[in-house]
C-alpha angles and dihedrals in degrees: 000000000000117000123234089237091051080053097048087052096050099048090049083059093052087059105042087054096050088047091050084049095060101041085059088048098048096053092051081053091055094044088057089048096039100145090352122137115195084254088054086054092051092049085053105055086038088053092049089043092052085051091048092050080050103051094047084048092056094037083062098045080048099056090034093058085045085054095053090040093052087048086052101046083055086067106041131090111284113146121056121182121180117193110189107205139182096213084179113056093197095061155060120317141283085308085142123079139178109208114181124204116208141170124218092288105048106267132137140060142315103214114201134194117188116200136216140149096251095042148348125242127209127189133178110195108185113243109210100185091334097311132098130203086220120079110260131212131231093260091044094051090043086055091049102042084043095053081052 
């Protein structure tokens, strides 16, 4: 069994233990508050919460500015096809050629050049999602199912 004087012993280094423990912790204390009022505190915690406000205000800007340039990349030119051609099977090389510009859904133009010898020919048909309300030619049709 245990005696009463093991268990004296026992309880004064508990709390020696649990003395040596605050004062730890009380001169960590005084290290955060070196030179600190309790005002100095305050100003402090309402700097870093300005800051805080700041920082949300300009993470917003900050979406807000991603959303209009996404909507803006959908519109813009993404998908180039080239289709180099020889409409006149007598002469020269594929020096035709039908390129179409379109945007992510499939809007835009299909620009072609027909060469020959004696003049060169150039025709922008509109694209509205990878039709045309213009007949296409083959060329023409090749460039836009190959930009999908």
């Amino acid at each position: 069994m245990i005696t009463d004087i093991t268990l004296i012993y026992v309880l004064i280094a508990i709390v020696g233990l649990l003395t040596a423990e605050i004062f730890r912790l009380n001169g960590r204390f005084r290290k955060v508050l070196l030179g600190k009022t309790g005002r100095d505190l305050e100003e402090t915690i309402e700097t870093l919460t300005k800051g805080m406000e700041n920082l949300d205000s300009r993470a917003e800007e900050i979406e807000n500015y991603i959303i209009k340039m996404d909507e803006r990349l959908r519109h813009s030119i993404q998908k180039v096809q080239t289709i180099r051609f020889n409409p006149f099977k007598d002469q020269g090389g594929n020096q035709s050629f039908s390129t179409c510009f379109l945007d992510e859904q499939g809007n835009g133009v299909v620009v072609s050049s027909l060469y020959s010898r004696d003049k060169v020919s150039v025709y922008a048909k509109p694209i509205i999602k990878y039709q045309s309300e213009f007949e296409l030619s083959e060329e023409e049709r090749q460039a836009i199912d190959k930009a999908r």
